[in-house]
C-alpha positions as CSV (number, residue, x, y, z in Angstrom):
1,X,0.0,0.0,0.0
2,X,1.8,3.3,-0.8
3,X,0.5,5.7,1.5
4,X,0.7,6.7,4.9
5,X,-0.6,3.9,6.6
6,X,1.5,0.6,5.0
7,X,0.1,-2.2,7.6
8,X,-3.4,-2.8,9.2
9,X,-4.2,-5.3,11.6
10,X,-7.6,-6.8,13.3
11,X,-7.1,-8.1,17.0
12,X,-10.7,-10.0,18.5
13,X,-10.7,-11.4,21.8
14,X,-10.0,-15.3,22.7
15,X,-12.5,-17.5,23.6
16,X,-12.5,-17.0,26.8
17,X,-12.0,-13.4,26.6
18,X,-8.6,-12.8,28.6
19,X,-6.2,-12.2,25.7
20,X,-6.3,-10.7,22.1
21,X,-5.5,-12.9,19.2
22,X,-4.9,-11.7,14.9
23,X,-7.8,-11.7,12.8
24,X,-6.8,-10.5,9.7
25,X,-4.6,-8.1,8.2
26,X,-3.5,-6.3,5.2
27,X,0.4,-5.8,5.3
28,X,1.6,-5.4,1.6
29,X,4.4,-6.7,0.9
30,X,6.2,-7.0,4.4
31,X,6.0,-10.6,5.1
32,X,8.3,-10.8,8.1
33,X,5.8,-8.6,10.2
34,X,3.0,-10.5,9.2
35,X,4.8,-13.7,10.2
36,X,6.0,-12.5,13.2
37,X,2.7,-11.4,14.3
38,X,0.9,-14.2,13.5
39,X,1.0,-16.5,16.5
40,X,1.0,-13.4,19.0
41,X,-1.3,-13.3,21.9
42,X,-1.8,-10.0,24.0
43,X,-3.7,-9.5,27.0
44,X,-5.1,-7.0,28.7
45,X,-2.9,-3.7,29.1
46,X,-0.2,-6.0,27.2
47,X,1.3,-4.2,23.9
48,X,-0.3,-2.0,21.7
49,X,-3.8,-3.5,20.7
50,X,-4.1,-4.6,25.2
51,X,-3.2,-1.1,25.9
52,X,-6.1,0.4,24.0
53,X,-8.2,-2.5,25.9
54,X,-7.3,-1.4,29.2
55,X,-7.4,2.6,28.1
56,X,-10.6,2.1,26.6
57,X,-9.8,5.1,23.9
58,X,-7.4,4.9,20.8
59,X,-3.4,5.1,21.0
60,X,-0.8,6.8,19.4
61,X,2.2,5.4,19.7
62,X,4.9,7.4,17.8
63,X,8.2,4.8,19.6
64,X,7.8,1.1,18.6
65,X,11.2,0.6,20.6
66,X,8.9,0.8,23.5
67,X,9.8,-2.7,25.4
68,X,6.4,-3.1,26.1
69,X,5.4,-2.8,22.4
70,X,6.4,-6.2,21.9
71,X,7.1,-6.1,18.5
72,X,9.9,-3.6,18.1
73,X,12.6,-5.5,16.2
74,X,10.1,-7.0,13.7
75,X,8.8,-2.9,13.5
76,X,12.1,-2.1,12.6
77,X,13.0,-4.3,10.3
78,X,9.8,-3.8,8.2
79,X,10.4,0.3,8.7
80,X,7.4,1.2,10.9
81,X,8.1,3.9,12.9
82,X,4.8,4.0,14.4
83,X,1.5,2.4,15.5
84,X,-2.5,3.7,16.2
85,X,-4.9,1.0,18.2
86,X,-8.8,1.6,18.2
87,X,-10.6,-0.5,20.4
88,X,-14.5,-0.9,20.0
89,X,-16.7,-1.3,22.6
90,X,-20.3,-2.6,23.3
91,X,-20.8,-1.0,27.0
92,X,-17.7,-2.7,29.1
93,X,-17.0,-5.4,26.6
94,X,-14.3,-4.9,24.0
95,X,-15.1,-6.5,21.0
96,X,-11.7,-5.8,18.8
97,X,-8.8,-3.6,18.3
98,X,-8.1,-1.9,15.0
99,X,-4.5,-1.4,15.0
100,X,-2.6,0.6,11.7
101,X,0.9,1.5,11.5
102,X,2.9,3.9,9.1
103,X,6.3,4.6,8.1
104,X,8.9,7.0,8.1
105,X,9.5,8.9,4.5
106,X,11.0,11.5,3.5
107,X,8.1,11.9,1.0
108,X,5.1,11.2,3.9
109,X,3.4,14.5,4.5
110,X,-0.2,14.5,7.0
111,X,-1.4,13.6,10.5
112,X,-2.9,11.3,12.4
113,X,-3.9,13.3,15.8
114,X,-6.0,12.2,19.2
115,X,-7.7,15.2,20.9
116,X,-8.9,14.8,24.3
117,X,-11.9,16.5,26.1
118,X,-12.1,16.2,30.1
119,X,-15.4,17.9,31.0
120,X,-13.9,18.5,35.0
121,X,-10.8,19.6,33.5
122,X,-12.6,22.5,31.2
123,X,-14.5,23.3,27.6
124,X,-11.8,22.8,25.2
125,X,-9.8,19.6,23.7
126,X,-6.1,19.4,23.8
127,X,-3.9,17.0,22.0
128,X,-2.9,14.0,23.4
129,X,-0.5,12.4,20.7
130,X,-0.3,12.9,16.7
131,X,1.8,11.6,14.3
132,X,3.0,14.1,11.6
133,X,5.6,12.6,9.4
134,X,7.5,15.1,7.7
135,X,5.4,18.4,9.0
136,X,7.4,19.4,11.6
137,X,5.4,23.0,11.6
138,X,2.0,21.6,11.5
139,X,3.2,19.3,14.2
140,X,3.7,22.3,17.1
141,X,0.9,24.1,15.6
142,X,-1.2,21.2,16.9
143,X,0.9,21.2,20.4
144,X,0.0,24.3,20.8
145,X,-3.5,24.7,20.0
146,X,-7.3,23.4,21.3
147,X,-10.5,23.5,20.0
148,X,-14.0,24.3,21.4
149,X,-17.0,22.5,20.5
150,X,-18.2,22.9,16.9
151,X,-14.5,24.5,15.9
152,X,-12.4,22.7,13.8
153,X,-12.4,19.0,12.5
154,X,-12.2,18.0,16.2
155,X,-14.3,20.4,17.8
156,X,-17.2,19.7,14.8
157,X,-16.8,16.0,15.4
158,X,-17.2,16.6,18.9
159,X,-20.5,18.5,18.8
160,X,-22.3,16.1,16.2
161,X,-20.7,13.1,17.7
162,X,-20.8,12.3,14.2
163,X,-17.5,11.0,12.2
164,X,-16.8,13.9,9.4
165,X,-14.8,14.8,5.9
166,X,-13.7,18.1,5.5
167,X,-12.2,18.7,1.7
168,X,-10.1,22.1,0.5
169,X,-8.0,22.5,4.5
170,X,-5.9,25.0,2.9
171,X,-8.9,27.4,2.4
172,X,-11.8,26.1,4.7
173,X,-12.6,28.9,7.4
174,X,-14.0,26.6,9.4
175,X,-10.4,24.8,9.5
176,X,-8.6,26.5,12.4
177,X,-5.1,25.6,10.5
178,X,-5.6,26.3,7.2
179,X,-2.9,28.3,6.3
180,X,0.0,25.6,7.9
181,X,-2.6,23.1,6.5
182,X,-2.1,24.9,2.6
183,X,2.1,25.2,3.4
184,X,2.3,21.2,4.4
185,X,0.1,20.2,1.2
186,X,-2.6,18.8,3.4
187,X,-6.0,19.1,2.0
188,X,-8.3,16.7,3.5
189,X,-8.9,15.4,6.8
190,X,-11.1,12.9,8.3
191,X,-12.4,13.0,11.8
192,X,-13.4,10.2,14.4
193,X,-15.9,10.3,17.8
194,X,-15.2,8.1,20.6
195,X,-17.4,9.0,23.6
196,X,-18.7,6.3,25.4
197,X,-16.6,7.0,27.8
198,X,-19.0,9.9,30.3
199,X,-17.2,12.8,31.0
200,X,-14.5,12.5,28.4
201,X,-15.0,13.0,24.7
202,X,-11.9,11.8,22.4
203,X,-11.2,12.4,18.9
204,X,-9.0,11.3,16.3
205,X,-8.4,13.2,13.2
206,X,-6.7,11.6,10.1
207,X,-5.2,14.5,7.9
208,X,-4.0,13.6,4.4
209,X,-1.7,15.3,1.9
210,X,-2.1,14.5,-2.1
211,X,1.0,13.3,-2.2
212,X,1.3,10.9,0.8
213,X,-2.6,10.2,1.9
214,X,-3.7,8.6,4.6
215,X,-5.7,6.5,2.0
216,X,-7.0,6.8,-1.6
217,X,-10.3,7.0,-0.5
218,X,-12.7,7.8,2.7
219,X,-16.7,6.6,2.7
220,X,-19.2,7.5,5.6
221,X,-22.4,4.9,5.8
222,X,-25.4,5.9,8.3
223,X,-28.3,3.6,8.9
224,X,-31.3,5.8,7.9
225,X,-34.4,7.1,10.7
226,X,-35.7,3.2,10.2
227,X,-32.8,1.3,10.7
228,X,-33.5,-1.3,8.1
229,X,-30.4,0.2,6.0
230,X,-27.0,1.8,5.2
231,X,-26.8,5.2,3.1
232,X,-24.0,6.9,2.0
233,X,-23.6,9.9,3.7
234,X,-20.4,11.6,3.0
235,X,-17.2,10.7,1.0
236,X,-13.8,11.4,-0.8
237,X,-11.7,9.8,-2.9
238,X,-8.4,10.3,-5.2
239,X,-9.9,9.3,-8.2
240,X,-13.3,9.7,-8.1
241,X,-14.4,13.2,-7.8
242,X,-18.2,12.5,-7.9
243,X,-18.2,9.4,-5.7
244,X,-21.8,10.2,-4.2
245,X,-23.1,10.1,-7.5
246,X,-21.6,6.1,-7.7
247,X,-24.1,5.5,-4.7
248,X,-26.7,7.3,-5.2
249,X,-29.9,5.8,-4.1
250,X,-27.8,2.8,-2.5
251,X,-28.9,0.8,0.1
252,X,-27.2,-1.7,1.9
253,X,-28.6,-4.1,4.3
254,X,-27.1,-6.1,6.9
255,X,-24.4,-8.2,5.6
256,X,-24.4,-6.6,2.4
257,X,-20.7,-5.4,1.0
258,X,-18.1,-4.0,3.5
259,X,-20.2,-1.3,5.4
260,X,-22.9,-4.1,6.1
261,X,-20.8,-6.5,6.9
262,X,-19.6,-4.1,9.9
263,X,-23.2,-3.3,10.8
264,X,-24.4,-7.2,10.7
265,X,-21.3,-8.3,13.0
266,X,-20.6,-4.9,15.2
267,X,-16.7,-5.2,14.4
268,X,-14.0,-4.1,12.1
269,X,-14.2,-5.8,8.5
270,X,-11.1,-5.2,5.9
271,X,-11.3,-6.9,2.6
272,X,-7.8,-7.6,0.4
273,X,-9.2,-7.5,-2.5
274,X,-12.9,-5.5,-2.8
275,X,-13.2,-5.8,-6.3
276,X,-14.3,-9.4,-5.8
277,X,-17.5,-8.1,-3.8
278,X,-20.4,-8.3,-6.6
279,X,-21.8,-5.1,-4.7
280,X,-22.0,-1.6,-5.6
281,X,-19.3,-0.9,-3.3
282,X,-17.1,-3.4,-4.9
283,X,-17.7,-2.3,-8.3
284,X,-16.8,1.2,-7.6
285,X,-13.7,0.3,-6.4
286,X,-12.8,-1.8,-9.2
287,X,-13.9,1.3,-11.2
288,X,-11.1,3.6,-9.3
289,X,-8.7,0.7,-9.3
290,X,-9.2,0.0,-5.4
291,X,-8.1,-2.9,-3.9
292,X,-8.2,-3.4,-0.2
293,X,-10.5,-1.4,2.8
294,X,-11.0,-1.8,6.2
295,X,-14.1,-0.3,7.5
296,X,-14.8,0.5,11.5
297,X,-18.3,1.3,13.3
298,X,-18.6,4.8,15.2
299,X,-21.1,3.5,18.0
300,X,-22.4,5.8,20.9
301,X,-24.5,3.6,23.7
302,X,-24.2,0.1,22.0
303,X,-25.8,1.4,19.1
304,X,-24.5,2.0,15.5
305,X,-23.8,5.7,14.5
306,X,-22.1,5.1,11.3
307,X,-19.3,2.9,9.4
308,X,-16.1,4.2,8.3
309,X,-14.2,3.0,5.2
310,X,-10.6,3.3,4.3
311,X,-9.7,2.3,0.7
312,X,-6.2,1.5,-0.6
């Protein structure tokens, strides 16, 4: 996968529910950490995908020479410089870990941020980690910057509770950063709720740059006022300017392509190769020459609030 994010990783619980073992994965062409982390079991609090378990929020982690990481000389080896775990909750139980992990370039340009929101501590959210790559300047800008509700990626996220695209960062008023955004090259960001946590409200924001993206293309599905279906709600993609127009009128029920796949099971489903889905969804991949996803569910109180698909 050339862009930011180069390996992607599924953890579910064990049978009897004390340690995380590897669902699935995409990990291009580097073998060795696929083989490594194969047989690996983590529990809870134990390496990257146990620490987002016991946290119950995602995690950056920007140093995979971390002893507890676990993994750091098969990291290494395979040029990862850094790791993000998602857990996803129904209530107390986890049901998976979404882990990703990028790579150090000269050419990688964007950010993956978490923003944090204690509501004893005050109004605003503050950053708890990002990863920047190259953009050393947008990197302190974010250090030294919070966001009220409704301002900014994170802030807007925040008051809809709602995951969100935001196209054209360099000249978006409602993008706090636009100008650093417009001298990094980064010119579309995705953002993330997690907030079933009461009193704390977390976001994470993915920020991409046209010539290192996160992905090649974002989707947002929503069940509609009935529940009886997925609609496409927002999206953006490399290749494929008018994607709404690719599913317009679409609905997907339970089980049906990647986003109802996620709904019917209430965990993270990737897919190596999409194009073999006889689905809408698959065959507007094929048609921008998209081969993998992974999509995740945004709940709030056990309940679906949307699906979120990555494509590669």
């Amino acid at each position: 996968m050339k862009t930011f994010i180069r390996v992607i990783e599924i953890w579910l619980p064990t049978r009897d529910r004390t340690q995380l073992e590897l669902s699935g994965g995409l990990y291009g062409h580097l073998d060795g950490f696929r083989e490594f982390s194969a047989d690996l079991r983590f529990g809870y609090d134990e390496g990257l995908a146990g620490r987002a378990w016991a946290a119950r929020h995602p995690i950056i982690l920007k140093d995979l020479e971390q002893p507890w990481f676990g993994r750091s000389e098969a990291a290494r080896a395979a040029g990862l410089t850094c790791g993000v775990a998602v857990p996803v909750f129904a209530g107390d139980y986890l049901l998976a870990v979404l882990c990703f992990f990028c790579g150090d370039s000269e050419a990688h340009v964007g950010a993956i941020e978490l923003w944090h929101n204690d509501a004893d501590e005050g109004p605003d959210l503050s950053l708890v980690e990002g990863y920047f790559g190259t953009a050393d300047s947008f990197a302190w800008i974010a250090r030294n910057t919070t966001f009220r509700c409704g301002f900014g990626i994170p802030g807007a996220v925040w008051h809809s509770n709602m995951p969100l695209i935001m196209e054209d960062l360099g000249s978006t008023p409602g993008f706090l950063r636009s100008e650093i955004a417009r001298y990094n090259g980064i010119d579309h960001g995705l953002g993330i709720p997690f907030m079933d946590d009461p009193g704390h409200t977390y976001v994470m924001t993915l920020l991409s740059a046209a010539s290192s993206p996160i992905a090649r293309r974002f989707e947002i599905w929503v069940p509609t006022a009935q529940r009886d279906a997925l609609v496409f709600q927002a999206g953006r993609c490399d290749s494929t300017p008018d994607l709404a127009l690719d599913y317009d009128g679409v609905q997907l029920t339970r089980g049906e392509a990647l986003p109802g796949q996620v709904w019917m099971s209430g965990l993270p489903v990737l897919s190596e190769d999409i194009t073999a889905s006889d689905t809408v969804v698959g065959h507007s991949a094929a048609q921008a020459k998209l081969t993998q996803a992974v999509a995740l569910p945004v709940n709030s109180n056990g309940r679906l609030r949307a699906v979120v698909a990555w494509y590669f």
